[in-house]
C-alpha positions as CSV (number, residue, x, y, z in Angstrom):
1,X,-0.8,32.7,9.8
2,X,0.6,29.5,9.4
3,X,1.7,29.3,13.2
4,X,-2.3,30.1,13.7
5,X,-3.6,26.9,12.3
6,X,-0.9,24.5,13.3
7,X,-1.6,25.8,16.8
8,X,-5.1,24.8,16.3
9,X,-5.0,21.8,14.5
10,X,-5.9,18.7,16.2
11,X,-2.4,16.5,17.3
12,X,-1.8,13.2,15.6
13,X,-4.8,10.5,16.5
14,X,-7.2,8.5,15.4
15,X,-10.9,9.7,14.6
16,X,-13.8,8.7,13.0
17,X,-13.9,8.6,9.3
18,X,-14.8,11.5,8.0
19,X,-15.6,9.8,5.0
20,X,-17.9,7.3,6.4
21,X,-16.2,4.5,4.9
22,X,-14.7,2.9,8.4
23,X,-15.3,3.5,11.9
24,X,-11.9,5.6,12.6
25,X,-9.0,7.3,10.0
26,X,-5.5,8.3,11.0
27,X,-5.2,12.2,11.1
28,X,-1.3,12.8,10.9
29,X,-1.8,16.2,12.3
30,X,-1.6,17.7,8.9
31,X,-4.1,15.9,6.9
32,X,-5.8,12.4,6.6
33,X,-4.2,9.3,6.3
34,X,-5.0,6.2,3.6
35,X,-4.5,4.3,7.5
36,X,-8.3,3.2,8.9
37,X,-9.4,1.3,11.1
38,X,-13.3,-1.1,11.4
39,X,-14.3,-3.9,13.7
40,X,-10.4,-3.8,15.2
41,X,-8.9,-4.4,12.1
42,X,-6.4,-2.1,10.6
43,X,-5.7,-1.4,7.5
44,X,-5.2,0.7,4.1
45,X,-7.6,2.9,2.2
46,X,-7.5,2.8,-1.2
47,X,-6.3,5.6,-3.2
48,X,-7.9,8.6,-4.7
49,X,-10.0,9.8,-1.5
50,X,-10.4,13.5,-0.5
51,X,-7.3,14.5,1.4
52,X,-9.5,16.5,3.9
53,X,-13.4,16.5,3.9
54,X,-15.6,19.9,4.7
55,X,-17.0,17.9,7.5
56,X,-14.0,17.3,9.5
57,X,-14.9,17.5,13.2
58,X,-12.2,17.1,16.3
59,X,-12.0,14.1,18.1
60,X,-10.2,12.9,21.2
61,X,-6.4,12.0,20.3
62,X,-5.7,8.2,20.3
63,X,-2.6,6.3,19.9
64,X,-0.7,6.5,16.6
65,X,-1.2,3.5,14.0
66,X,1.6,0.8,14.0
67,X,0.9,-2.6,12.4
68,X,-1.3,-1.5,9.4
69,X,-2.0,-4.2,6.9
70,X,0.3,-3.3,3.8
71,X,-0.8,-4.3,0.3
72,X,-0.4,-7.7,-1.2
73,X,2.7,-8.5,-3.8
74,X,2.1,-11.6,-5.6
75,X,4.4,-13.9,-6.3
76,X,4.5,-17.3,-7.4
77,X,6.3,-19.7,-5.6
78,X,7.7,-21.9,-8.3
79,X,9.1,-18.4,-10.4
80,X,12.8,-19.9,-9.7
81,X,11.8,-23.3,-12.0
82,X,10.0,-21.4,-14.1
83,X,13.3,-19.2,-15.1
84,X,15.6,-22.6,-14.6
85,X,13.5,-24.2,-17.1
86,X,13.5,-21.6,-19.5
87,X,17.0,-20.9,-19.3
88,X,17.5,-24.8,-20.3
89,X,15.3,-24.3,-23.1
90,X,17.0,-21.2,-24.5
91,X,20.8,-23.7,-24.3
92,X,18.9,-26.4,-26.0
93,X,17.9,-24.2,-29.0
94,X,21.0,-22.7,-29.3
95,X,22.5,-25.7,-29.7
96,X,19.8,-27.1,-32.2
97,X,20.6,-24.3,-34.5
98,X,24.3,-24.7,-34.1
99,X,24.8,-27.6,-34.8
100,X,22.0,-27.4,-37.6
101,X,24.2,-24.6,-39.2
102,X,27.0,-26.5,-39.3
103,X,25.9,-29.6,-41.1
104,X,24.3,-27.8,-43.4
């Protein structure tokens, strides 16, 4: 039975959305992909949709995705002086309290 429906599952492609939200969504031959595809860009579907809709139809097979848009990390720029500074800090009031302890 399973040999039956990988036989007649469409091959790797993109098609359109079944979803509705983009022109065209990555089918990895197995199921649908968070990879889509509008106006010629590329990119990422956000998480949480229907692995695979009722609706489904075949589609020609096209080529495979390769430079999808991954999601943004933030990061400031200045983290490294922000530590630095803090780690000066941290020297400076241990120092304060050690030299406070000892003329006390």
């Amino acid at each position: 039975m399973a040999a039956d429906n990988a036989a007649s599952s469409p091959a790797p492609s993109w098609q359109t959305d079944p979803f509705g939200r983009h022109e065209q969504r990555y089918w990895d031959g197995q199921r649908w992909t968070e990879k889509v595809r509008s106006s010629g860009t590329v990119g990422i579907d956000p998480p949480g949709i229907v692995p695979k809709p009722e609706h489904a139809r075949n589609h020609v097979p096209a080529e495979p995705i390769t430079d999808a848009a991954r999601p943004v990390s933030y990061r400031p720029q200045n983290m490294a002086w922000v530590l630095a500074l803090g780690l000066v800090l941290l020297v400076i009031i241990v120092i304060l309290a050690i030299v406070g302890i000892m003329s006390a």
